[in-house]
Residue, then its C-alpha position, 0 to 999 in steps of 0.5 A: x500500500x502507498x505510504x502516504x495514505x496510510x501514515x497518521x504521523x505525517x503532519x505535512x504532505x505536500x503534492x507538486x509536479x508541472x502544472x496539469x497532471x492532477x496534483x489537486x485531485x492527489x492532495x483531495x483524494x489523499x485528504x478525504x482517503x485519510x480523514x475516513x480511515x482515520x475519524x479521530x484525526x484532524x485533517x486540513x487541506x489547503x492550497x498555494x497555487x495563485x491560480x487556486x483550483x481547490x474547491x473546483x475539485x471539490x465541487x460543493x462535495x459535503x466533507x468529513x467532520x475532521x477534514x476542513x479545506x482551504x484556498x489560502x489567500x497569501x496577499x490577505x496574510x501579508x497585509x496583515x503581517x503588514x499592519x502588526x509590524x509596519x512601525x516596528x519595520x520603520x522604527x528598524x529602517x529609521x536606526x540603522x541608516x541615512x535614508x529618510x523617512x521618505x525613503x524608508x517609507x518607499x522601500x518598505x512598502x514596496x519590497x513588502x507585497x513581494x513576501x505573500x509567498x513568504x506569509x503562506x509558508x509561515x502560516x502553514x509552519x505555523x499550523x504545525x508547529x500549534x498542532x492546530x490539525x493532526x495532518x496538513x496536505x498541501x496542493x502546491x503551485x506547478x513546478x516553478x512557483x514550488x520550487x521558489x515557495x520551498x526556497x522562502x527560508x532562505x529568502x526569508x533569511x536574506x531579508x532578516x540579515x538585510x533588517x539585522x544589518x540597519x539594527x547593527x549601526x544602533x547597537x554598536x551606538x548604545x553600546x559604545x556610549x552607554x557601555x552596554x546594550x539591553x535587546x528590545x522589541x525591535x531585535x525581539x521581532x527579528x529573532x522571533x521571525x529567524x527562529x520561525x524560518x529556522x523552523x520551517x526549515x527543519x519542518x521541511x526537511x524532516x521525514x518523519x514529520x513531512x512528504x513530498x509527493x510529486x505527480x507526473x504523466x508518462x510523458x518525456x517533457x512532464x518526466x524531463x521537469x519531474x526529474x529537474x524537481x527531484x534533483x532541487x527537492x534532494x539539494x534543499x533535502x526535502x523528503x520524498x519516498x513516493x512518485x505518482x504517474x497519473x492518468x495510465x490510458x487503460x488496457x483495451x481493444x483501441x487502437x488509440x488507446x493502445x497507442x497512447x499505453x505502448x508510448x506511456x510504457x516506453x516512457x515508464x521504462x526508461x523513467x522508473x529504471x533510472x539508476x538516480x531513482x532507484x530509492x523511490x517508490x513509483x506508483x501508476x494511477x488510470x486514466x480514468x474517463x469521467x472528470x475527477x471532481x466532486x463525489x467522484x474524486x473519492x474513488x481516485x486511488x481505487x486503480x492505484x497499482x505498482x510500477x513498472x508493469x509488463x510492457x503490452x504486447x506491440x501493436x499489429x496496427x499503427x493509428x494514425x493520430x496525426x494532427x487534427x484541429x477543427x475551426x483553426x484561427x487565421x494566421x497572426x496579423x500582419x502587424x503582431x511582434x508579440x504572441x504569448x501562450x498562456x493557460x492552465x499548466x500541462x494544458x500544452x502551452x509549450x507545445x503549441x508555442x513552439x508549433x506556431x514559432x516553427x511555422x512562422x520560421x517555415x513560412x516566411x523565410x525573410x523573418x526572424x521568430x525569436x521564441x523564449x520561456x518566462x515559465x521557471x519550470x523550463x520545457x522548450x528543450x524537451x519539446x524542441x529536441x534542441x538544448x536551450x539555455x540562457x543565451x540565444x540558440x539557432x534553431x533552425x533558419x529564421x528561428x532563435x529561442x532561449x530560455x530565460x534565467x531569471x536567477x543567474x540575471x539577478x545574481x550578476x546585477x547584485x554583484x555589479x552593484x555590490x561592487x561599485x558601492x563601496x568604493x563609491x561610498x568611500x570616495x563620497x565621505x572619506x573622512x568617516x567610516x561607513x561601514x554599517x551604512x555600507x552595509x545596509x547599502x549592500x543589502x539595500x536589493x535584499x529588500x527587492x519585491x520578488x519577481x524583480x528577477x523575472x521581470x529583469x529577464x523578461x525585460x533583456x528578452x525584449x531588448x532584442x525586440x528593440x534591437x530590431x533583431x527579430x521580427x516576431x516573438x513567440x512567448x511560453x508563458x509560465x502558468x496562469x497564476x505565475x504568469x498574472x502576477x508577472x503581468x500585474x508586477x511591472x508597475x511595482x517594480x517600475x516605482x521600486x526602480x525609481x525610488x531606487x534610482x532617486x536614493x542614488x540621485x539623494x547621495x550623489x552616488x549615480x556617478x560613482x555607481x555607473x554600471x548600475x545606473x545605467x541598467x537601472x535607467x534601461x530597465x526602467x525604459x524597458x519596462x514602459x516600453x513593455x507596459x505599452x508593447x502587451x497592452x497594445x491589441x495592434x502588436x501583442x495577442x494572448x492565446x490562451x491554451x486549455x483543455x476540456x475540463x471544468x477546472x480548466x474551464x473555471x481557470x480560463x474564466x480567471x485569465x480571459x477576466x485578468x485580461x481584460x482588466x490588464x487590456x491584454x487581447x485575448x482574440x484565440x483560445x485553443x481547446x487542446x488535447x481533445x479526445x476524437x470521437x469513437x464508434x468502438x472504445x467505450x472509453x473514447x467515447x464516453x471521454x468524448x460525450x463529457x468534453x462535448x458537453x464542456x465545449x458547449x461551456x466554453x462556446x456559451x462563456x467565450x462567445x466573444x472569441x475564436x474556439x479552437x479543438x486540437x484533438x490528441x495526436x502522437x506527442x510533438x516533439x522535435x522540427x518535423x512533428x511541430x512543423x506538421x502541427x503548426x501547419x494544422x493549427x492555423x488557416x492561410x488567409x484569403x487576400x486578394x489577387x491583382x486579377x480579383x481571383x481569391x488565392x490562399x496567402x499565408x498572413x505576414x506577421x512582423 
C-alpha cells in the first residue's frame, strides 16, 4: 500500500509536479482517503497555487467532520503581517541608516507585497508547529512557483540579515556610549521571525514529520521537469519516498488507446529504471474517463497499482493520430511582434508555442521568430529536441529561442552593484567610516519585491525586440497564476526602480555607481516600453491554451477576466488535447460525450472569441512533428489577387 495514505504521523504532505497532471485531485483524494480511515484525526487541506483550483475539485462535495479545506489567500496574510509590524519595520529602517523617512517609507512598502509567498509558508509552519490539525496536505503551485515557495527560508533569511544589518549601526551606538546594550522589541521581532524560518526549515526537511509527493504523466517533457524537481527537492533535502504517474490510458481493444499505453510504457521504462531513482517508490494511477471532481474524486486511488508493469504486447496496427484541429484561427496579423501562450499548466502551452514559432520560421523565410520561456519550470528543450539555455540558440533558419534565467540575471546585477558601492561610498565621505551604512547599502536589493528577477529577464528578452533583431516573438508563458502576477508586477517594480534610482540621485552616488545606473535607467525604459508593447491589441495577442475540463474551464474564466482588466487581447483560445470521437472504445467515447458537453461551456462563456479543438495526436516533439502541427493549427488567409481571383496567402506577421 502507498505510504502516504496510510501514515497518521505525517503532519505535512505536500503534492507538486508541472502544472496539469492532477496534483489537486492527489492532495483531495489523499485528504478525504485519510480523514475516513482515520475519524479521530484532524485533517486540513489547503492550497498555494495563485491560480487556486481547490474547491473546483471539490465541487460543493459535503466533507468529513475532521477534514476542513482551504484556498489560502497569501496577499490577505501579508497585509496583515503588514499592519502588526509596519512601525516596528520603520522604527528598524529609521536606526540603522541615512535614508529618510521618505525613503524608508518607499522601500518598505514596496519590497513588502513581494513576501505573500513568504506569509503562506509561515502560516502553514505555523499550523504545525500549534498542532492546530493532526495532518496538513498541501496542493502546491506547478513546478516553478514550488520550487521558489520551498526556497522562502532562505529568502526569508536574506531579508532578516538585510533588517539585522540597519539594527547593527544602533547597537554598536548604545553600546559604545552607554557601555552596554539591553535587546528590545525591535531585535525581539527579528529573532522571533529567524527562529520561525529556522523552523520551517527543519519542518521541511524532516521525514518523519513531512512528504513530498510529486505527480507526473508518462510523458518525456512532464518526466524531463519531474526529474529537474527531484534533483532541487534532494539539494534543499526535502523528503520524498513516493512518485505518482497519473492518468495510465487503460488496457483495451483501441487502437488509440493502445497507442497512447505502448508510448506511456516506453516512457515508464526508461523513467522508473533510472539508476538516480532507484530509492523511490513509483506508483501508476488510470486514466480514468469521467472528470475527477466532486463525489467522484473519492474513488481516485481505487486503480492505484505498482510500477513498472509488463510492457503490452506491440501493436499489429499503427493509428494514425496525426494532427487534427477543427475551426483553426487565421494566421497572426500582419502587424503582431508579440504572441504569448498562456493557460492552465500541462494544458500544452509549450507545445503549441513552439508549433506556431516553427511555422512562422517555415513560412516566411525573410523573418526572424525569436521564441523564449518566462515559465521557471523550463520545457522548450524537451519539446524542441534542441538544448536551450540562457543565451540565444539557432534553431533552425529564421528561428532563435532561449530560455530565460531569471536567477543567474539577478545574481550578476547584485554583484555589479555590490561592487561599485563601496568604493563609491568611500570616495563620497572619506573622512568617516561607513561601514554599517555600507552595509545596509549592500543589502539595500535584499529588500527587492520578488519577481524583480523575472521581470529583469523578461525585460533583456525584449531588448532584442528593440534591437530590431527579430521580427516576431513567440512567448511560453509560465502558468496562469505565475504568469498574472508577472503581468500585474511591472508597475511595482517600475516605482521600486525609481525610488531606487532617486536614493542614488539623494547621495550623489549615480556617478560613482555607473554600471548600475545605467541598467537601472534601461530597465526602467524597458519596462514602459513593455507596459505599452502587451497592452497594445495592434502588436501583442494572448492565446490562451486549455483543455476540456471544468477546472480548466473555471481557470480560463480567471485569465480571459485578468485580461481584460490588464487590456491584454485575448482574440484565440485553443481547446487542446481533445479526445476524437469513437464508434468502438467505450472509453473514447464516453471521454468524448463529457468534453462535448464542456465545449458547449466554453462556446456559451467565450462567445466573444475564436474556439479552437486540437484533438490528441502522437506527442510533438522535435522540427518535423511541430512543423506538421503548426501547419494544422492555423488557416492561410484569403487576400486578394491583382486579377480579383481569391488565392490562399499565408498572413505576414512582423
Amino acid at each position: 500500500m502507498v505510504s502516504f495514505l496510510k501514515d497518521p504521523s505525517l503532519q505535512l504532505l505536500l503534492f507538486g509536479g508541472k502544472g496539469g497532471v492532477g496534483k489537486t485531485t492527489c492532495a483531495v483524494a489523499t485528504a478525504l482517503r485519510l480523514a475516513r480511515a482515520f475519524p479521530h484525526q484532524t485533517f486540513l487541506i489547503v492550497s498555494t497555487d495563485p491560480a487556486h483550483s481547490l474547491n473546483d475539485s471539490l465541487a460543493g462535495l459535503s466533507l468529513p467532520a475532521n477534514l476542513t479545506s482551504q484556498e489560502l489567500d497569501a496577499q490577505a496574510l501579508l497585509k496583515a503581517f503588514r499592519d502588526r509590524h509596519r512601525d516596528k519595520l520603520r522604527e528598524i529602517a529609521a536606526r540603522g541608516t541615512f535614508l529618510d523617512n521618505q525613503d524608508i517609507n518607499r522601500f518598505l512598502d514596496l519590497s513588502l507585497p513581494g513576501l505573500d509567498e513568504l506569509m503562506g509558508l509561515l502560516e502553514i509552519a505555523g499550523w504545525v508547529e500549534q498542532h492546530s490539525y493532526d495532518c496538513i496536505i498541501v496542493d502546491t503551485a506547478p513546478t516553478g512557483h514550488t520550487l521558489r515557495l520551498l526556497t522562502v527560508p532562505e529568502l526569508l533569511q536574506g531579508w532578516l540579515r538585510a533588517l539585522d544589518t540597519l539594527l547593527a549601526k544602533h547597537r554598536f551606538l548604545i553600546k559604545r556610549f552607554q557601555g552596554s546594550y539591553q535587546r528590545d522589541e525591535l531585535d525581539n521581532f527579528i529573532l522571533d521571525l529567524a527562529a520561525a524560518s529556522r523552523r520551517m526549515e527543519k519542518l521541511l526537511r524532516d521525514p518523519k514529520r513531512c512528504l513530498f509527493v510529486p505527480v507526473a504523466l508518462a510523458e518525456k517533457m512532464v518526466i524531463a521537469e519531474t526529474l529537474a524537481l527531484l534533483s532541487q527537492l534532494e539539494r534543499m533535502r526535502v523528503p520524498v519516498r513516493d512518485l505518482v504517474v497519473n492518468r495510465l490510458y487503460p488496457l483495451n481493444g483501441c487502437p488509440v488507446c493502445q497507442e497512447g499505453r505502448q508510448r506511456q510504457t516506453e516512457t515508464l521504462e526508461e523513467f522508473c529504471r533510472n539508476p538516480r531513482l532507484v530509492k523511490y517508490r513509483f506508483w501508476g494511477v488510470p486514466f480514468y474517463p469521467e472528470e475527477m471532481r466532486g463525489q467522484v474524486v473519492t474513488r481516485f486511488w481505487d486503480g492505484i497499482r505498482s510500477l513498472p508493469e509488463p510492457a503490452p504486447a506491440p501493436l499489429t496496427q499503427q493509428p494514425e493520430l496525426r494532427p487534427h484541429v477543427e475551426a483553426p484561427p487565421p494566421c497572426p496579423s500582419p502587424a503582431l511582434s508579440l504572441l504569448i501562450f498562456a493557460g492552465k499548466g500541462g494544458v500544452g502551452k509549450t507545445t503549441l508555442a513552439c508549433a506556431t514559432a516553427v511555422r512562422l520560421a517555415h513560412d516566411f523565410p525573410d523573418k526572424e521568430i525569436f521564441l523564449f520561456s518566462s515559465d521557471p519550470a523550463h520545457s522548450l528543450s524537451a519539446c524542441l529536441k534542441t538544448p536551450v539555455g540562457p543565451a540565444p540558440v539557432r534553431i533552425a533558419p529564421g528561428l532563435t529561442a532561449l530560455e530565460i534565467d531569471a536567477v543567474r540575471a539577478f545574481a550578476s546585477w547584485k554583484a555589479h552593484y555590490q561592487r561599485e558601492i563601496g568604493p563609491a561610498l568611500q570616495f563620497l565621505f572619506p573622512q568617516f567610516d561607513l561601514p554599517f551604512d555600507r552595509q545596509v547599502m549592500e543589502r539595500l536589493l535584499d529588500l527587492a519585491p520578488p519577481g524583480l528577477d523575472e521581470i529583469m529577464a523578461l525585460t533583456q528578452a525584449m531588448d532584442f525586440l528593440e534591437s530590431g533583431r527579430y521580427d516576431v516573438f513567440v512567448l511560453d508563458s509560465a502558468p496562469t497564476g505565475h504568469l498574472l502576477r508577472l503581468l500585474e508586477l511591472p508597475e511595482l517594480i517600475d516605482q521600486w526602480l525609481k525610488g531606487l534610482f532617486g536614493v542614488l540621485l539623494k547621495y550623489n552616488l549615480t556617478f560613482r555607481l555607473p554600471h548600475f545606473s545605467q541598467q537601472l535607467v534601461r530597465m526602467s525604459k524597458e519596462l514602459k516600453l513593455l507596459r505599452a508593447r502587451w497592452r497594445d491589441p495592434n502588436r501583442t495577442a494572448l492565446y490562451a491554451v486549455s483543455i476540456l475540463t471544468e477546472m480548466a474551464l473555471e481557470e480560463t474564466k480567471d485569465l480571459a477576466a485578468a485580461c481584460e482588466r490588464l487590456k491584454i487581447n485575448v482574440p484565440v483560445i485553443f481547446l487542446n488535447q481533445a479526445t476524437p470521437p469513437s464508434a468502438t472504445c467505450p472509453w473514447c467515447a464516453a471521454m468524448h460525450r463529457q468534453e462535448l458537453r464542456l465545449k458547449a461551456r466554453y462556446l456559451q462563456e467565450f462567445d466573444n472569441r475564436h474556439l479552437t479543438t486540437v484533438y490528441r495526436q502522437h506527442e510533438p516533439r522535435g522540427l518535423e512533428p511541430l512543423a506538421e502541427l503548426g501547419q494544422a493549427l492555423f488557416r492561410v488567409a484569403m487576400k486578394e489577387s491583382p486579377h480579383g481571383v481569391t488565392v490562399d496567402m499565408p498572413a505576414l506577421p512582423g
